[in-house]
C-alpha positions in Angstrom: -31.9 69.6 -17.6 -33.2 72.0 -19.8 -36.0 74.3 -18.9 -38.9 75.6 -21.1 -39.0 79.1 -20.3 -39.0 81.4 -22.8 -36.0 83.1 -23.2 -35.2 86.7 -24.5 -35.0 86.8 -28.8 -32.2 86.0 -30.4 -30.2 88.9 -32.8 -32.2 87.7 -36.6 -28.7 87.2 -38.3 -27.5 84.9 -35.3 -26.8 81.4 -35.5 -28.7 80.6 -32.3 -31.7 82.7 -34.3 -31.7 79.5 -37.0 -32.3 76.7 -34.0 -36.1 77.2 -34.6 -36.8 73.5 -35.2 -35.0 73.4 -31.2 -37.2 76.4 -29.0 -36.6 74.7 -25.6 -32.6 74.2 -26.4 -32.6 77.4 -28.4 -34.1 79.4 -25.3 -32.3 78.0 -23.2 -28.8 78.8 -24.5 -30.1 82.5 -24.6 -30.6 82.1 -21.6 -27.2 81.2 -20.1 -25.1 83.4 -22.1 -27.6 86.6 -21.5 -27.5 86.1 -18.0 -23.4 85.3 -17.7 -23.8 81.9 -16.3 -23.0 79.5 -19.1 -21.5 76.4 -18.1 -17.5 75.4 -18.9 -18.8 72.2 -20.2 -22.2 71.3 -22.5 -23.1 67.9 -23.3 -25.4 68.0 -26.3 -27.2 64.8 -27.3 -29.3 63.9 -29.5 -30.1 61.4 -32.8 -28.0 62.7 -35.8 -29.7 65.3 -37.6 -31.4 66.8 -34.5 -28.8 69.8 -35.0 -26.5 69.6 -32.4 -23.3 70.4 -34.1 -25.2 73.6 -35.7 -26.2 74.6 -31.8 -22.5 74.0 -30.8 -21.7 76.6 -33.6 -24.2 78.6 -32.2 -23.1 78.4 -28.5 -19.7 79.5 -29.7 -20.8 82.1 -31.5 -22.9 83.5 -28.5 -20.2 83.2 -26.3 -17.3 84.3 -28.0 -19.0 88.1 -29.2 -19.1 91.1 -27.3 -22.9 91.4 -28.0 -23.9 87.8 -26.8 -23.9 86.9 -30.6 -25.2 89.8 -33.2 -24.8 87.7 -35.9 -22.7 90.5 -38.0 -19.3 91.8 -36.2 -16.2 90.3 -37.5 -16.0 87.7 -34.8 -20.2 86.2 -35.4 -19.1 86.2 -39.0 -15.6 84.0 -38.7 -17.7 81.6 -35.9 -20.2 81.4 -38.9 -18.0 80.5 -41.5 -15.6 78.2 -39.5 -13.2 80.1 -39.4 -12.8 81.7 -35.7 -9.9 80.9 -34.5 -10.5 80.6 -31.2 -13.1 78.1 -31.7 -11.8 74.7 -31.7 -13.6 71.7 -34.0 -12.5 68.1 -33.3 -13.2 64.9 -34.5 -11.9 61.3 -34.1 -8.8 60.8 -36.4 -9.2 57.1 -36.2 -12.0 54.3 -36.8 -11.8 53.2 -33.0 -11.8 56.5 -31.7 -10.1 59.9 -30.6 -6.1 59.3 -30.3 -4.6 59.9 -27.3 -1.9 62.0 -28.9 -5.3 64.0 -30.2 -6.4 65.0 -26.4 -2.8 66.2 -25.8 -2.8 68.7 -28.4 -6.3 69.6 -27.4 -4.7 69.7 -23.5 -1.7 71.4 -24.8 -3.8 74.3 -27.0 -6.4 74.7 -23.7 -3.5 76.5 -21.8 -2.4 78.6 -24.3 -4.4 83.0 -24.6 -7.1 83.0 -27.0 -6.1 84.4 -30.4 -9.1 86.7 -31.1 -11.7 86.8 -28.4 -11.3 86.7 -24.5 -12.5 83.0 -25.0 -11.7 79.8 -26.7 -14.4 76.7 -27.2 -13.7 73.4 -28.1 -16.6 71.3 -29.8 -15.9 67.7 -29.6 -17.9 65.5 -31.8 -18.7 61.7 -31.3 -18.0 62.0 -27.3 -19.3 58.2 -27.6 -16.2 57.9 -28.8 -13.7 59.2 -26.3 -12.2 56.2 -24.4 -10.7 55.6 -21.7 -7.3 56.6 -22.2 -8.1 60.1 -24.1 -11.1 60.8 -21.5 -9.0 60.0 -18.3 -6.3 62.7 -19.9 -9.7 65.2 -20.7 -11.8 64.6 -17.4 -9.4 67.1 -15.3 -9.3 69.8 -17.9 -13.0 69.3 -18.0 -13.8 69.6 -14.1 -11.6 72.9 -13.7 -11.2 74.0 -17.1 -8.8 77.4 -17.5 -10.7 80.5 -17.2 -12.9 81.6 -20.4 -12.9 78.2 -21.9 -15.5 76.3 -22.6 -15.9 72.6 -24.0 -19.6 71.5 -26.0 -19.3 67.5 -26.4 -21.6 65.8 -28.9 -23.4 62.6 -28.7 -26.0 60.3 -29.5 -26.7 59.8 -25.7 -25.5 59.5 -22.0 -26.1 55.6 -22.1 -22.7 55.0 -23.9 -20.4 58.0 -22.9 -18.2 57.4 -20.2 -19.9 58.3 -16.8 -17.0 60.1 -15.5 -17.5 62.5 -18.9 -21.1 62.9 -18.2 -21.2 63.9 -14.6 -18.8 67.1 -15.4 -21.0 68.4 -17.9 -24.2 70.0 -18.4 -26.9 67.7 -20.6 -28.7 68.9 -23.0 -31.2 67.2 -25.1 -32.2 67.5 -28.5 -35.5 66.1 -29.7 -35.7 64.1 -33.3 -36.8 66.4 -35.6 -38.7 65.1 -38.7 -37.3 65.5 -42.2 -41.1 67.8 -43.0 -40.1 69.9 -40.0 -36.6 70.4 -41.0 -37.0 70.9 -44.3 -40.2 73.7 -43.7 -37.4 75.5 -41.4 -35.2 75.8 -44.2 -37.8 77.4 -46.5 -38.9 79.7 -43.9 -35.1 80.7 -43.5 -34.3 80.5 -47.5 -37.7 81.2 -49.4 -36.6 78.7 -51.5 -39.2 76.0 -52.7 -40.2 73.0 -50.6 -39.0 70.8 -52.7 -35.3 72.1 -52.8 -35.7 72.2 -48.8 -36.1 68.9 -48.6 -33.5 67.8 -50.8 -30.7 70.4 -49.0 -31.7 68.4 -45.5 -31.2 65.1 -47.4 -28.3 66.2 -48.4 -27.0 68.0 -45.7 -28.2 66.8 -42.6 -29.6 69.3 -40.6 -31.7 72.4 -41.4 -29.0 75.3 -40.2 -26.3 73.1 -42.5 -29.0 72.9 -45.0 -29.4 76.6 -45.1 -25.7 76.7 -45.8 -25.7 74.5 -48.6 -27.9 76.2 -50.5 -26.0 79.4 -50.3 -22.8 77.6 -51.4 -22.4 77.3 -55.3 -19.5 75.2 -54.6 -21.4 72.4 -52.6 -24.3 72.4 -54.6 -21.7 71.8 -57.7 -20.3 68.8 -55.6 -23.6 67.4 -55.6 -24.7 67.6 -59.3 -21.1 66.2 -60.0 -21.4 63.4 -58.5 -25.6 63.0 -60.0 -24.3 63.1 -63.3 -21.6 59.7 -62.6 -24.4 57.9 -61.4 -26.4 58.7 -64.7 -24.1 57.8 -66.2 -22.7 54.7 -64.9 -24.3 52.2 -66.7 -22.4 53.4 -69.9 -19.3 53.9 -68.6 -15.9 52.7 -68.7 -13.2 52.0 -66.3 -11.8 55.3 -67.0 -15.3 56.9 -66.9 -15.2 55.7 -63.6 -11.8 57.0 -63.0 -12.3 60.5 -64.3 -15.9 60.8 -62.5 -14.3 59.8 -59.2 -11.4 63.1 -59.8 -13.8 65.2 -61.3 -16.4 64.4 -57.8 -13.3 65.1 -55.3 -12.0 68.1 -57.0 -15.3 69.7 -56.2 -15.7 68.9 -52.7 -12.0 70.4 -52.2 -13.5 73.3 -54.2 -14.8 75.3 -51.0 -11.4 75.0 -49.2 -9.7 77.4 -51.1 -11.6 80.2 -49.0 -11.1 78.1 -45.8 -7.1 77.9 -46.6 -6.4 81.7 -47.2 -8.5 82.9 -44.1 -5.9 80.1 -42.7 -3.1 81.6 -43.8 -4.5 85.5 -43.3 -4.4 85.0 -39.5 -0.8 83.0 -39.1 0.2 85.9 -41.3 -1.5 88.3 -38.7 -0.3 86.6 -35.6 3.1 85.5 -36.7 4.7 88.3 -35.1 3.6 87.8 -31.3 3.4 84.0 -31.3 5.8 81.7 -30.3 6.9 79.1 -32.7 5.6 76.4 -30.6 1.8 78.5 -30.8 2.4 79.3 -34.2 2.9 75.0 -35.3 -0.4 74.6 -32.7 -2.3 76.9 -34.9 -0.8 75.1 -38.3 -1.6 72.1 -36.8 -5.3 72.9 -36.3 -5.5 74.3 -39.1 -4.9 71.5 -41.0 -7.2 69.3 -38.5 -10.0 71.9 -39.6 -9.0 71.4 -43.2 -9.7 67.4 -42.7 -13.0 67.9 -41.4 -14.3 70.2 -43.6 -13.1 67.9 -46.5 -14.5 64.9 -44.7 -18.2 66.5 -43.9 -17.7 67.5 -48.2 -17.3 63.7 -48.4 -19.8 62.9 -46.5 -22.3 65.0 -48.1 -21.6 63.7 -51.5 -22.4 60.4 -50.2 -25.6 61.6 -48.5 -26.4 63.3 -52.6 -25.9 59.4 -53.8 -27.4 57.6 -51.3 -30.5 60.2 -51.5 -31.2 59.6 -55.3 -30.7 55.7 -55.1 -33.8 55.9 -52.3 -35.7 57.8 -55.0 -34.8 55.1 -57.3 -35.8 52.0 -55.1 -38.9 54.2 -53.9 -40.2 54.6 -57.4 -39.1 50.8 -58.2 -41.6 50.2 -54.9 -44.4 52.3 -55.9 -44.5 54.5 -58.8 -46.1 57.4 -57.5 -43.7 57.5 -55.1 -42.8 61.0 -53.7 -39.2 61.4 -54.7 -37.1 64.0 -53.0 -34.2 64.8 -55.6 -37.2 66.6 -57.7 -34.9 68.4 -59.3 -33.2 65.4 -60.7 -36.2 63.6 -61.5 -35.0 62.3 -65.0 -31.5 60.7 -63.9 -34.3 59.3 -61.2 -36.6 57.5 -63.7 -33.2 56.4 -65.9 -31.9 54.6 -63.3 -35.7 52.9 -62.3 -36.1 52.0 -65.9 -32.9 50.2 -65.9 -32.8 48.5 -62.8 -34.6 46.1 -60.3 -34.9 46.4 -56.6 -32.6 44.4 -55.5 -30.3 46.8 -57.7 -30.8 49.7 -56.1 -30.6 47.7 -52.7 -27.1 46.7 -54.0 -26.5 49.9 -54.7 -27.5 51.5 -51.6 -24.8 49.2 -49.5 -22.2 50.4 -52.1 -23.0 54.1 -50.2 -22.9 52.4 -47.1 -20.0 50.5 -47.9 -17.9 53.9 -48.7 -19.1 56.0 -45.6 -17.2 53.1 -43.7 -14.6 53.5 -45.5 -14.2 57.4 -45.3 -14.9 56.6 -41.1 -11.9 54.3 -41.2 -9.8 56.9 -42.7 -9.5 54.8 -46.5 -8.4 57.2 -49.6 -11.4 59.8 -50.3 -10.9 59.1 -54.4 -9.7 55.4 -53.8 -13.3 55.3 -51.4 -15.5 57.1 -54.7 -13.8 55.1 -57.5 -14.7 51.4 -55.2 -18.4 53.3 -54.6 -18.8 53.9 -58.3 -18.2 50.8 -59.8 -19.8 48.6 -57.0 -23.0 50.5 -57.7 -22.5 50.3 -61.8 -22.5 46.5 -60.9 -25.4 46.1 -58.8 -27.5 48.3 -61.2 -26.5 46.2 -63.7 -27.8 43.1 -62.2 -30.7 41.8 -63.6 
């Protein structure tokens, strides 16, 4: 269990340095790595947006640089940007769960040298989700893990992961942090105005991701794309519809570009003194990376729509409503002044409805044109 000491301060530019809305986990992971005894295996839980995955960043981060995690060498700035890699980001492939032929590649990469560092971590999201025949592949590997690897599962809690997985690792708890708290974090890290804050952590999920966001032009694009098709929805056409759905997925692929030739930088680097079975390892997860930075785009997308449609049925509710897409505050009282309640309700499951869809692995456009014109009907309901 995690202790309450305080730990020694965190390098300013680290990523473990951004878990302020976390002191006891924060202080504690400072802890392990300054004093060498970090454990092979973390199990972070926690509600969703309690920063977990940022900590598991973090923890890598920490571990994998010579300095316990500056925050500014070459290797704290690839763990930053997602590229590292030695640092290992998976997620289930399918709506039931992690595929068994997933935990074999992960198996199969866990024996193979670091590329980079003198370590390698894996961060496994949605451990909930690890079933019996993936885990009972994992749980060895897990015990008596190679040296200088290190595994950081993520989950909602210990209740519904399998017991065999919880008793090789070491818990950590996150406490729910409250959308004020987060969003004050942000502003202390960003200077930026409350209100932008608070619409990054709506839109993002956490405040370390919402830090991120606002530095990306790319992501905050995404976002104002998709905005402006809900505006205008209730004068558009089918192929409105079509177009806005293109237009909304060409921007979330927008940020990959930098992702993909960092990608191809280090195969290019390493092609010399891998073997081609390491080399179709690192293409493969590569492309897995690719996937999830796609699907968390998606996601956050979503999270932009499903934010302003609150605002909507907030204002709908009670006109002096605080709204949190300020910013947006116009497409906010079009949409009011053309719809009902139970239209932005309908609307709302039409968000719902897609984030399903994009966990069962359904067509991102396919997914955003299906969204669109769902909620262009239930606004339109009288």
């Amino acid at each position: 269990m995690v202790q309450s000491q305080q730990g020694a301060a965190p390098a300013p530019n680290s990523l473990i340095a951004r878990l302020e809305t976390q002191p006891r986990v924060r202080d504690f992971l400072v802890r392990a790595v300054a004093s060498g005894r970090a454990s092979h295996a973390y199990l972070f839980v926690g509600a969703p947006g309690s920063g977990k995955l940022d900590a598991a960043w973090a923890l890598a981060q920490a571990l994998l640089c010579e300095d316990g995690g500056c925050g500014s060498c070459d290797c704290c700035v690839r763990v930053a940007r997602h590229t590292h890699p030695d640092v290992h980001h998976l997620a289930p492939e399918s709506a039931t769960g992690y595929l068994i032929s997933q935990t074999r590649d992960l198996l199969d990469d866990v024996a193979l040298a670091p590329i980079r560092a003198r370590r390698k971590v894996y961060i496994i999201e949605r451990a909930e989700q690890l079933r019996a025949n993936s885990a009972n592949a994992l749980l060895k590997t897990l015990e008596e893990p190679p040296q200088g690897v290190t595994f950081i599962l993520l989950g909602t809690s210990q209740d519904i992961i399998l017991p065999t997985i919880v008793s090789r690792c070491q818990c950590v708890p996150f406490r729910t942090v409250s959308p004020v708290a987060a969003a004050e974090a942000v502003a202390r890290s960003t200077g930026q105005t409350p209100a932008r804050c608070r619409m990054a952590v709506a839109v993002a999920g956490s405040p370390a991701r919402a830090v991120e966001f606002l530095k990306s032009a790319d992501r905050q694009d995404a976002r104002r794309r998709m905005l402006r098709a809900l505006d205008a929805l209730l004068h558009a056409d089918e192929a409105d519809v079509l177009d806005a759905s293109k237009e909304i997925m060409g921007a979330v692929r927008a940020p990959l570009a930098e992702v993909k030739s960092t990608q191809q930088a280090v195969l290019e680097q390493n092609a010399d003194y891998l073997s081609r079975g390491a080399l179709k390892q690192l293409e493969d997860r590569n492309k897995r990376e690719l996937n999830a930075r796609e699907r968390s785009g998606i996601m956050e997308v979503l999270a932009s729509a499903r934010s302003l449609l609150r605002d909507v049925l907030g204002i709908l509710m009670d006109g002096s409503a605080d709204i949190v897409n300020e910013d947006a505050a116009d497409i906010v009282e079009r949409l009011a002044q053309a719809t009902t309640v139970s239209g932005a309700v309908g609307a709302l499951d039409a968000v719902a409805a897609a984030e399903r869809s994009i966990a069962r692995n359904i067509t991102p456009q396919l997914t955003f044109e299906v969204m669109l014109f769902d909620i262009r009907k239930a606004l339109s309901c009288p």
